[in-house]
N, C-alpha and C positions, 0 to 999 in steps of 0.2 A: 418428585420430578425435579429435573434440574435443568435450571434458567441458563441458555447462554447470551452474554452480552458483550459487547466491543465497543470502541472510541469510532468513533466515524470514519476513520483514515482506513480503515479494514477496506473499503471500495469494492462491496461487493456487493450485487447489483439486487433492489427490492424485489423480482421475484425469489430472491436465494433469501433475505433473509425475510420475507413473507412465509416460504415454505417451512421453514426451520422455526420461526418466531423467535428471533434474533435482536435482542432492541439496541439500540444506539446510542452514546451519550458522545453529543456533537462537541466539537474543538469549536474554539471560538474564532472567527477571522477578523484582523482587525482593519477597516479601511480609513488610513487618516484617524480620525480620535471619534469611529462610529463603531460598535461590535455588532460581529450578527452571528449565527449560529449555521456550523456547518450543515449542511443539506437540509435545514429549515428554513431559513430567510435568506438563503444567500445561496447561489449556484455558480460553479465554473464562467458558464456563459457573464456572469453578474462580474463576475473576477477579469474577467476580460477586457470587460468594457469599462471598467473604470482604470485600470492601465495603459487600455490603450489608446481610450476614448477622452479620460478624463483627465489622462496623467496622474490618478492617486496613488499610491505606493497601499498594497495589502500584505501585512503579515499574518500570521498563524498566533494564535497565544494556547497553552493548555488549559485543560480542565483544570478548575483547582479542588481541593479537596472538599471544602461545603459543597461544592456541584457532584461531585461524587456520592458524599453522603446522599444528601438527597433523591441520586438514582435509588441506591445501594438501601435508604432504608422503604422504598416504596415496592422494591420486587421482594426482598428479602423474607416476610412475612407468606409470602404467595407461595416460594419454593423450597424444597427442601437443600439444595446448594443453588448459589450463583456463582458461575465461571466466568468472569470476566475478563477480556482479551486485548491488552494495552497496545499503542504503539512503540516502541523500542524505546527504551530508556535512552538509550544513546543519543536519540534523535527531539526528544522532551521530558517534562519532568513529570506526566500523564501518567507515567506510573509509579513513580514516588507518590504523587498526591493520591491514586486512587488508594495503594498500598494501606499509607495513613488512614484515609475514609475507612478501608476494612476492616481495621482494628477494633472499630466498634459495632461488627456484625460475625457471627460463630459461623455463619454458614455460607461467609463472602471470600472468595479467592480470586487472587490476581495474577496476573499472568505477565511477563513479559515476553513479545511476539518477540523482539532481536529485529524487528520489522517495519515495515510501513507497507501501503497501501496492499495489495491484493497479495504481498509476501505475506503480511498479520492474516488479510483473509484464507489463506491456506489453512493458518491453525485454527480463526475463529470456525469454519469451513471443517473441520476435522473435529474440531470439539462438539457443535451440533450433531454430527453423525455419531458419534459415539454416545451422546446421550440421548439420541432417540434409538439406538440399541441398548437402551435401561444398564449403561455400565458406572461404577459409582465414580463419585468425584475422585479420591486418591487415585486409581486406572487413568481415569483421563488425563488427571495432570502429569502422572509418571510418562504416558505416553506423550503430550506435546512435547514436554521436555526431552524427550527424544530426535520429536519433527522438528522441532525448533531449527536447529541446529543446519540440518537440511535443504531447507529453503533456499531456492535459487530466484534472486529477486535481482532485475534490471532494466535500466531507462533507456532509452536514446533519445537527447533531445534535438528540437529541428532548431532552436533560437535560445542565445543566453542571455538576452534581455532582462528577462526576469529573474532569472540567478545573480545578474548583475545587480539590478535594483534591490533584490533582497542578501543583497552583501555576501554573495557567495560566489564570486568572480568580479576580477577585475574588468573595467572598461576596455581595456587595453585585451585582454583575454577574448574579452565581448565580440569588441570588432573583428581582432583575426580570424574568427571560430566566421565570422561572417563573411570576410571581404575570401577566405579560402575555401568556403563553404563548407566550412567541418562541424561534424555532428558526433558530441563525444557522449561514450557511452555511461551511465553512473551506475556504479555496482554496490550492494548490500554486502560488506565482507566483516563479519565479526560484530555486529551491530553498527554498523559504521557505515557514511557513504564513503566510496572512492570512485576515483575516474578510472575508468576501463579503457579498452580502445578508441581510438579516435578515427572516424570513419568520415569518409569526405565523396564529396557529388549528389546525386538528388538525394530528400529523405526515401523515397522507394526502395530504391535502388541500395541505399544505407540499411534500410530497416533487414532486405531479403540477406544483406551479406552478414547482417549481424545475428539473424536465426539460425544463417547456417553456422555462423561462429559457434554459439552456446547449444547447438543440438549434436555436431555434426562431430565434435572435438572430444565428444567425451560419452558417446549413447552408452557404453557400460556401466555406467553411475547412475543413470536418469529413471527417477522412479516416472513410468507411462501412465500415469493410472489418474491424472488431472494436469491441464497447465492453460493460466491465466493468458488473455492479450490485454492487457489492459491502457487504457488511450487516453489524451484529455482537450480536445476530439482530435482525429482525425478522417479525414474521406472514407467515405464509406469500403471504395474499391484499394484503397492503401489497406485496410483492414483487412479484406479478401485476401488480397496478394502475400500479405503475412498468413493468413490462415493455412494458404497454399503452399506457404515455405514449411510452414510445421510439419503439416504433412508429407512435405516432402523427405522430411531428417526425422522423424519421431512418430511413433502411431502410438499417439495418446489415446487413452480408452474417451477422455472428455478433454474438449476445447472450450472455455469459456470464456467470455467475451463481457468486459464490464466497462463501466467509465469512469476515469479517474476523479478522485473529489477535488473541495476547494482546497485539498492541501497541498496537494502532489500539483496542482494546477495554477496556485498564489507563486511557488517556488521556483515551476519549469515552465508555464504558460503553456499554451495549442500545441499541436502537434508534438506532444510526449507520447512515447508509446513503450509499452515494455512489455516482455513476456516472463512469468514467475512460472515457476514449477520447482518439484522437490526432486531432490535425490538423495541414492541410495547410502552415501556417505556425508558427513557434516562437510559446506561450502568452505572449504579454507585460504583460497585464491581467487585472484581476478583471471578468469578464461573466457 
C-alpha cells in the first residue's frame, strides 16, 4: 500500500484528507520568538488576532530535516512507498530538507508541488486518487510530473498589510493599493509568485471580474474535471457569488471549496481568495 503525505500548506480540507488518509507534517509559524505548529496549535483566526489585535508580526519557518525524518521514519515501516508532496522549492526550503530526510528511507519520495496552497493540493489530491487505484509509485510520480506543470494557481488579495509587514511590499505600495482601492492579483508562474492584474473597487465585484479573467480568456486549455476556491476567510455569500461566476465561465465536473491555512494567511491576511485548477497545457504566463 502506498502512504500519501503533504506539508500543511497543501490546504485541503480534513474531510478530503480524512477520506484519502492523507497525514500532514505542519510548517512551523513563528509569532514573535513563540513557535506553534500549523493547523495544530495555531489557526488563521489565532493569525489574525495577533496582528491585528496585538500587533505581533507572524512569520512561516520550514520543516527542517530531523522533523522530516521523524515523520518519514514512523510511516515508512507501515507502507510499502511514501509519496510525499512538498511545497515549492521556490517558495521554502521544505523540500531540500525533506529531500535530505529521504535519503535515509528506500521507500520515501519527494515531490516538488512548484506550489503552494490548494495548487500543491491538486497533486497531493491526484496522487491519493492514483494510489487508491493500486497504481505503483514510478506511474504516480511520472504522472504528477506531468500535472505539475499544469497547475493554475492564483490569489486576489482585499489588503497588503500583511504582505507589507511580512516584507513583501512596500508601505508606500501598501497604502496606494488602499487609499485607490486596488486589489492585486498574485500568480504561481514557473514556481515563482508574481503580480498579475491589478483589479480596483469592491472585493466582490474584484473577485467576479477576475473568474471571469482566468475562465473566460482561455476555456480551450482548462482541464474541467476539478477547480479549487480557496479563502482565508471570506463571507459566506462572497463565496457563493464566486461559485456562481465559475459556473458561469467553466462547468467543472467538481467545485471545491477549502480554507486557506496559516500560511497563505500569515503572508496575505482575511479576505484572500483564489481559485486553482489545472490545465491542458503547462502555465507559462500571467492571464
Amino acid at each position: 500500500m502506498i502512504k500519501i503525505t503533504a506539508d500543511s500548506t497543501c490546504d485541503l480540507s480534513p474531510a478530503i484528507l480524512s477520506d484519502f488518509n492523507i497525514s500532514l507534517m505542519p510548517l512551523s509559524i513563528l509569532v514573535e520568538d513563540q513557535a506553534f505548529r500549523d493547523g495544530v496549535d495555531i489557526t488563521p483566526a489565532d493569525i489574525f488576532r495577533y496582528v491585528d489585535e496585538d500587533n505581533k508580526t507572524c512569520k512561516t519557518a520550514a520543516v527542517n530535516h530531523y522533523e522530516y525524518e521523524r515523520f518519514f521514519a514512523d510511516l515508512s515501516p507501515q507502507f510499502s512507498a511514501i509519496i510525499h508532496v512538498c511545497i515549492g522549492s521556490g517558495f521554502s526550503s521544505c523540500y531540500q530538507n525533506a529531500c535530505i530526510a529521504a535519503q535515509n528511507f528506500s521507500n520515501v519520495y519527494v515531490v516538488d508541488s512548484n506550489n503552494l496552497s490548494s495548487g500543491s493540493g491538486h497533486i497531493v489530491l491526484d496522487a491519493a486518487l492514483m494510489a487508491k487505484d493500486n497504481m505503483q509509485a514510478p506511474e504516480i510520480l511520472n504522472r504528477l510530473a506531468e500535472y505539475i506543470p499544469k497547475v493554475d494557481a492564483s490569489f486576489v488579495i482585499d489588503r497588503l498589510d500583511y504582505l507589507h509587514k511580512g516584507g513583501r511590499c512596500s508601505g508606500l505600495e501598501a497604502l496606494g493599493a488602499k487609499l485607490l482601492n486596488i486589489k492585486p492579483c498574485i500568480e504561481v508562474i514557473g514556481g515563482q509568485m508574481k503580480v498579475g492584474k491589478k483589479y480596483r473597487g469592491s472585493f466582490e465585484r474584484c473577485l467576479e471580474n477576475y473568474v471571469k479573467d482566468k475562465l473566460s480568456n482561455c476555456q480551450q486549455e482548462i482541464d474541467y474535471s476539478r477547480i479549487f476556491i480557496t479563502h482565508s476567510p471570506c463571507n459566506p455569500s462572497t463565496v457563493q457569488k464566486v461559485k456562481e461566476a465559475i459556473q458561469r465561465y467553466g462547468d467543472f465536473k467538481e467545485i471545491i471549496e477549502t480554507d486557506a491555512g496559516c500560511t497563505i494567511s500569515s503572508h496575505c491576511g482575511p479576505n484572500t481568495l483564489g481559485i486553482l485548477f489545472k490545465r491542458l497545457t503547462p502555465k507559462t504566463k500571467i492571464v
